[in-house]
C-alpha positions in Angstrom: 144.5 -12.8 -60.9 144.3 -14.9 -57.9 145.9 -18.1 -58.3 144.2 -21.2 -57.9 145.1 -23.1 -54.1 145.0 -27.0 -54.9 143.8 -29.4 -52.8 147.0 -31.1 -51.6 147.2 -34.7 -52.3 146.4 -36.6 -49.5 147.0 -40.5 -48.8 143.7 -40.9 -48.7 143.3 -39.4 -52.0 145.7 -42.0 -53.2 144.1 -45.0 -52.0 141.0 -45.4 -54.4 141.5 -48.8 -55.7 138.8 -51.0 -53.8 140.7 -53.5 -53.3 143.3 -51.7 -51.8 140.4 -50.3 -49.2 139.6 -53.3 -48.8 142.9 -55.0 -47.7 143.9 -51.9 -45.5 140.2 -52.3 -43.9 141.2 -55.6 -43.2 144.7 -55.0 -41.7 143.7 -52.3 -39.8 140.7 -54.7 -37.7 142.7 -57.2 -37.9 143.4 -56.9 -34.4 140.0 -56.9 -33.0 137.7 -59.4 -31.0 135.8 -62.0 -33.1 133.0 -64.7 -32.5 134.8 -66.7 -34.8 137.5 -66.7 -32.3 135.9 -68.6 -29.9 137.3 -66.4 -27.4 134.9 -63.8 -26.7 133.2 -65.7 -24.2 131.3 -62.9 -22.2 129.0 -61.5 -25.0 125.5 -61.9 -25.9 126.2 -61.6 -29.3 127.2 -64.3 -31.9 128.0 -64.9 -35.5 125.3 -64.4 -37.8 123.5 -67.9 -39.2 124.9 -67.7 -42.7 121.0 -67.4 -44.0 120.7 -64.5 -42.3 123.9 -63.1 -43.5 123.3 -64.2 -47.3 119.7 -62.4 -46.6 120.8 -59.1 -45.0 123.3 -58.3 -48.4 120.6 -58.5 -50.7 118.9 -56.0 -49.3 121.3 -53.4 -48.1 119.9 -50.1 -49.8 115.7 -50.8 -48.4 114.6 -48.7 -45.7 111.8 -50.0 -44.5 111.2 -47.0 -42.7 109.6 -45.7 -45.5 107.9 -49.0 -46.3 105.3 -47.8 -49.2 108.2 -48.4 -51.3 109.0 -51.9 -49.9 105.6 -53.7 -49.8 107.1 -57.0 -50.0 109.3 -56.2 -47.2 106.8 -55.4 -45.1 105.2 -58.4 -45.6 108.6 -59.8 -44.7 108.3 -58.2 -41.3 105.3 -59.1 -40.3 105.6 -62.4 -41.0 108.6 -62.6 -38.9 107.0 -60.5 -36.0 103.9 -63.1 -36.5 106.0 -66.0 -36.4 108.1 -65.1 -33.3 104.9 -64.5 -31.6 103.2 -67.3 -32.2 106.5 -68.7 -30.1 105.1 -66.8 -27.1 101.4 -68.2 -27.6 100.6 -64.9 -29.0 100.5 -64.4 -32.6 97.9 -61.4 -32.1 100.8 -59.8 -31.3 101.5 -56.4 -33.4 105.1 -55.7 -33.7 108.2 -54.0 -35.7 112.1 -55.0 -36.0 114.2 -52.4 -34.4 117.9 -51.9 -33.8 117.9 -54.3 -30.8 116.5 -54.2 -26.9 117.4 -50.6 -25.8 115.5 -49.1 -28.9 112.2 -52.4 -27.9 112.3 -51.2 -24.1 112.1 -47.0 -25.0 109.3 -47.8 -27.4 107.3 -49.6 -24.5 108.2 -47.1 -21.9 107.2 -44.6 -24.0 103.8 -46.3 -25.1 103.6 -46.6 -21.7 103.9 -42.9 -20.4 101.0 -42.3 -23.1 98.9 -44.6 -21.4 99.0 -43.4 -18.2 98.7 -40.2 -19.0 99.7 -36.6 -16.7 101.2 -37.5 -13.2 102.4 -40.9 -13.7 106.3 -41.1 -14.1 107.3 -43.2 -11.9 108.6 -47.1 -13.1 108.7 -50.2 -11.0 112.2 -52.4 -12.3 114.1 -55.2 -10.7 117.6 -54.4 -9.6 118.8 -56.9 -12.4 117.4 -54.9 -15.4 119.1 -53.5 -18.5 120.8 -50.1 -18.4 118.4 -49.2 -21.1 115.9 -48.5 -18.7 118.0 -45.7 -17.2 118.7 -44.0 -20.8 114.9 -44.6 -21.0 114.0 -42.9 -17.5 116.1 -40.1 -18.5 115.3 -39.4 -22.1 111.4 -39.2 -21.0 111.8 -38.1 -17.3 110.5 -41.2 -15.5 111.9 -42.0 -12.1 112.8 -45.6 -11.7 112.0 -47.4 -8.1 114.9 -50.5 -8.6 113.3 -53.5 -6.6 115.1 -55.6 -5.2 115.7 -59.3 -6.4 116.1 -62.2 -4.5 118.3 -64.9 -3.9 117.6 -66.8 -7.5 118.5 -63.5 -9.1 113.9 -63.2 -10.1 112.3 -60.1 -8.9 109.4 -61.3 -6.3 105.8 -60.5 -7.3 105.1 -59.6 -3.7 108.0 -56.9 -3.6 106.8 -55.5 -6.8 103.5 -54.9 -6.3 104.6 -53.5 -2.9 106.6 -51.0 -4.8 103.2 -49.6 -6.9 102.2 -46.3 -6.2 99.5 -44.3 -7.6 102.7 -42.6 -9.7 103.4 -45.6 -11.3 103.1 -45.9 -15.3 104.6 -48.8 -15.5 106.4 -51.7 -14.2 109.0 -54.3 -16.3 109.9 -58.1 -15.7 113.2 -59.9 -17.3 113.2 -63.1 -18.9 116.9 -63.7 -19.3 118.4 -60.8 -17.1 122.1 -59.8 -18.2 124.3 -60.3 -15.6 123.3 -64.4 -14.9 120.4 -65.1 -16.8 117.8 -64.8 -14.3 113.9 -65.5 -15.9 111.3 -63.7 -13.8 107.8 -65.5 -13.4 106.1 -63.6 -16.3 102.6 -65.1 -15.5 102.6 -64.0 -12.0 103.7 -60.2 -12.4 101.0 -60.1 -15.3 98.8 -60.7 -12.5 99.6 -58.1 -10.4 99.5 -55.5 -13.8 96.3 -56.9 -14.6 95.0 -56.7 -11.2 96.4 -53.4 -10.3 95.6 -52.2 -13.4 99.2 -51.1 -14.6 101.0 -51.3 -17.3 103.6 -54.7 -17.7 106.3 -54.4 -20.0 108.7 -58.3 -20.4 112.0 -57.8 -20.9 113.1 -60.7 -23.5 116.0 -59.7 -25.2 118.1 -62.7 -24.2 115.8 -65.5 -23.4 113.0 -64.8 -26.0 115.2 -67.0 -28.5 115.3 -69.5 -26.0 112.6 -69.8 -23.7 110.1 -71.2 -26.2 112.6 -74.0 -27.2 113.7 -75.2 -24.0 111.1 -78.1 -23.6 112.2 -79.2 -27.1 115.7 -79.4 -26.5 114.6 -81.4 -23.4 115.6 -78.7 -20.2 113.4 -77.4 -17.6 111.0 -75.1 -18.9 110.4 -71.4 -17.1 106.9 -69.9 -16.7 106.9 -68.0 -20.4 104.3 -66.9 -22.9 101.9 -64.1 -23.0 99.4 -64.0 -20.6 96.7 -61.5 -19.9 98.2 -58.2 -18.5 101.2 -58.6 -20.4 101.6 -55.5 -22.6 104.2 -55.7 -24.6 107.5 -57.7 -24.8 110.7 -57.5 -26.4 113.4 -59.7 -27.8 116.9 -59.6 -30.2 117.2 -61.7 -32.9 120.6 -60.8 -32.9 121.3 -62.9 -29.8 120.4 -66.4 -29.6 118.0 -65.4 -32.6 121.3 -65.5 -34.7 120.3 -62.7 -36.7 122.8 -60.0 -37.4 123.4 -56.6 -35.4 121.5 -54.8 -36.0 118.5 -56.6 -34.9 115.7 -55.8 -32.2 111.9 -56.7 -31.7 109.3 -55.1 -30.0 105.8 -56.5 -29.6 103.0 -54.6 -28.6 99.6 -57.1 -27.0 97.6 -55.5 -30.1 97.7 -53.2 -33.1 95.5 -50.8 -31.3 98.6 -50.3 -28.0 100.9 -50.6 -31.3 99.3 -47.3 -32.5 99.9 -45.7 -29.2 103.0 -44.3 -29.8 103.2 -43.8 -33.7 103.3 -40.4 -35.7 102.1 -39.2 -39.0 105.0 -38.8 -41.8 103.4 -37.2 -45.0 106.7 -36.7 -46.8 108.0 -40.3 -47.4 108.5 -41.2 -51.2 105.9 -44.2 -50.6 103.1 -42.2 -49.6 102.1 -40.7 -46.2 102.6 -43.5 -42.8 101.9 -43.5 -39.2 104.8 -44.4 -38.1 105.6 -46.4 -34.5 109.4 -46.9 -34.0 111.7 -44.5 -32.2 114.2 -44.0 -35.4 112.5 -43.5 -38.8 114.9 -44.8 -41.1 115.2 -48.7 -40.2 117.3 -51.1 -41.8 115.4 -53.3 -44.3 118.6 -55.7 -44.5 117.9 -56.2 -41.0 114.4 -57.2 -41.3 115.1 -59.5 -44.5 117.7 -61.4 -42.6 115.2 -61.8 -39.1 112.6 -63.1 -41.8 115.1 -65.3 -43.6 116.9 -67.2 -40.5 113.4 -67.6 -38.6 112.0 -69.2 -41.4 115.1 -71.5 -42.0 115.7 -72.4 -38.4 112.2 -72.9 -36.9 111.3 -74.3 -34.4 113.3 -77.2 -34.7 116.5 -75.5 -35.9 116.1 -73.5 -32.3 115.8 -76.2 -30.6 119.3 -77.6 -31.6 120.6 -74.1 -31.3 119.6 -74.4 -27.7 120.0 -78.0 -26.8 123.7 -77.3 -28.2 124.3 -74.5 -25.6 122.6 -75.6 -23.0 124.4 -78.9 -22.8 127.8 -76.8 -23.1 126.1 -75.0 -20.4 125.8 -77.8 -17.8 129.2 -78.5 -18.7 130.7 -75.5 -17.6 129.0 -75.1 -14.6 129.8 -79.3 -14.0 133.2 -78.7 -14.4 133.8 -75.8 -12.4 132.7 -77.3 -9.4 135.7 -79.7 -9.9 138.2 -76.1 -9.9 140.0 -75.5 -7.0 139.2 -71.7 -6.3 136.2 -71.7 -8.5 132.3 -72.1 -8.3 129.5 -71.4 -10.1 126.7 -68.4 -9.2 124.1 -70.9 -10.0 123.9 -74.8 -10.3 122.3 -75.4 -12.5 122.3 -72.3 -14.5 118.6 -70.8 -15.2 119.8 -70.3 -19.2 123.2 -70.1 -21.4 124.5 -67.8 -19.1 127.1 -69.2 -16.4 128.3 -67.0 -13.5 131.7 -67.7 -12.1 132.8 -67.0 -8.7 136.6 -67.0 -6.9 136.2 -67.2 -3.4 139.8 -65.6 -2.3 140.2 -63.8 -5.4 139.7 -60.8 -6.5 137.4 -61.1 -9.6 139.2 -58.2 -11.8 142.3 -59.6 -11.1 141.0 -63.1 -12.5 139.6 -61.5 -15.8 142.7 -59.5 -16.4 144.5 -62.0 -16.7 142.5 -64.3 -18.4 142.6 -61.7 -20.7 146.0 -62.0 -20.8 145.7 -65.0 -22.4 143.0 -64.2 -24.8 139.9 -64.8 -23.3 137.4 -62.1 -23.2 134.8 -62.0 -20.3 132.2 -59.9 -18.6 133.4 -58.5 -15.0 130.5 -58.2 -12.2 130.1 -57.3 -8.9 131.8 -60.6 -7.4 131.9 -62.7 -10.3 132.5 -62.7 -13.9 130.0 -64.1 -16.7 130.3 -66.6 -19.2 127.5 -66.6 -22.5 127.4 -69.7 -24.2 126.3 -68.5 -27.5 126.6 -70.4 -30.2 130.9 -69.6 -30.9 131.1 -71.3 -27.6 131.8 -74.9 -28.0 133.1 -77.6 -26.1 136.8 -77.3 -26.8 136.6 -73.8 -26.8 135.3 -74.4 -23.0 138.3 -76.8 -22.4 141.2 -74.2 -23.6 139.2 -71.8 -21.1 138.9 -73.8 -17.7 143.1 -75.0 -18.5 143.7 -71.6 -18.4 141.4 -70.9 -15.8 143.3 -73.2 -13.7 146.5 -71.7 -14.6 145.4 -68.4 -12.9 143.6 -69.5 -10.6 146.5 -71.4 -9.1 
């Protein structure tokens, strides 16, 4: 008889208790980066609202990918997709909660290519976009044309249309562009699509939480909403939205360019779907907590979220001007987003050892970055230019 080979006891095996789990969990993270820190200060990411945390662990075991089971939910989302529309002067808008902006800008590249139809591949994007559209262009083999951008960090209406071909299936705007915040003219390059006949795609993920609340919070305002030849749009709530990660929206003009794109599942437990999102099992918690802060926050609530970082914003950039070795990219800055220059040093030394000292920044070409989300505050900005000076010196 063959004797039996145990499983050997492992120290994983030992450690069931919960709380046990729980405490090594704890002990073994506790040496990462948090918002609550203060000091990650080159992130477009914040801490949750607590709404929107308190919303997102009731509903932890919904997929709303398979939403004939979650009705309600459903509901949920479209209200919330309705709601941040109607920011944008278009509540007509037909739209789902993703996983954030790279899963938004696929889905529109890839209603899009549809569109278009055979021979068209190639897509028109200022040199500031998101790396998304390159995962994008190469998951559905599109060619990107990168335009160039001008001085103000916007991509010229002029150069784009110059870059149009009859190859072209698309082209893409930024309203809030990564590396300093840049907002394209959205109404003018909705122009030339509508003219031209081509498809326009708005990348939002940063400043569609804060575009619509700038005038209330009493700052410039950009050109933004949703004019004609706008197709679709997209936006994070888990940025300046202060939802939680993960969080994405993308917006189609109508339900009929929503349907585009979607798919027929006949095997879901809720009944047979057309389905339009690039993933098909989606995080319900994610959509109950998008719902739950939007409706707590507002209008008004957003407009103190960015009156509050906006005025930290002008700060900054007021202050650096006063720093020997030090300057702002632009004065004033086009949102919460402040680019840092050294003239004399190089930048990777700068962040390095800033980093040194705890601060954690995003390294560019020639400058480094600064997001003032809402973990950013005043005295946080104060222990950071003391420091700042320390290096710089």
């Amino acid at each position: 008889m063959c004797e039996k080979v145990r499983t050997p006891v492992t120290r994983r095996a030992i450690i069931s208790d919960s709380k046990v789990l729980l405490a090594e969990l704890d002990a073994r993270l506790a040496t990462d980066w948090t918002f609550s820190s203060g000091r990650v200060l080159g992130s477009m990411c914040s801490v949750p609202h607590p709404v929107a945390a308190a919303a997102f662990e009731r509903v932890l075991e919904a997929n709303i990918g398979d939403e004939g089971l979650v009705p309600a939910l459903a509901a949920l989302e479209r209200e919330a997709v309705g709601q941040f529309a109607g920011w944008w002067g278009h509540p007509e808008a037909s739209g789902r909660i993703v996983s954030g902006g790279t899963e938004a800008n696929v889905m529109a590249l890839w209603t899009a290519k549809i569109v278009a139809g055979p021979g068209k591949n190639e897509v028109v994007i200022p040199a500031s976009a998101h790396y998304s559209f390159d995962k994008a262009a190469s998951l559905m083999g599109l060619t990107l044309v990168k335009a160039p951008v001008g001085k103000d960090g916007c991509l010229d209406p002029a150069v784009a249309e110059a870059a149009l071909t009859d190859r072209t299936c698309a082209f893409v705007g930024v309203a809030g562009s990564t590396a300093l915040g840049a907002v394209d003219n959205v109404f003018a390059l909705a122009e030339v699509a509508r003219r031209r006949k081509v498809y326009f795609h708005l990348d939002a993920s940063f400043g569609g939480y804060v575009l619509p609340f700038l005038a209330d919070a009493g700052y410039p305002v950009h050109p933004f909403g949703w004019p004609e030849g706008m197709a679709s749009l997209s936006a994070d709530p888990h940025k300046m939205g202060r939802g939680p990660v993960p969080s994405g929206m993308i917006l189609w003009r109508d339900e009929d360019l929503a349907r585009v794109s979607a798919v027929e599942v006949g095997y879901l437990s809720g009944g047979r779907l057309r389905q339009n999102t690039l993933v098909g099992t989606r995080s319900g918690a994610s959509v109950a907590a998008v719902w739950a802060v939007q409706k707590h926050l507002d209008r008004a609530g957003y407009g103190e979220v960015v009156k509050t970082a906006m005025g930290t914003t002008v700060a900054l950039t007021n202050a650096l001007k006063g720093i020997s070795g030090a300057q702002p990219v632009f004065d004033p800055a086009p949102l919460n987003v402040v680019g840092v220059r050294t003239p004399g040093r190089e930048t990777g030394d700068v962040v390095a050892r800033l980093r040194l000292r705890g601060w954690a920044l995003s390294q560019w070409d020639g400058f480094f970055r600064i997001v003032v989300m809402p973990h950013v505050t005043p005295p946080v900005i104060d222990g950071f230019l003391a420091d700042l000076q320390e290096v710089l010196k």
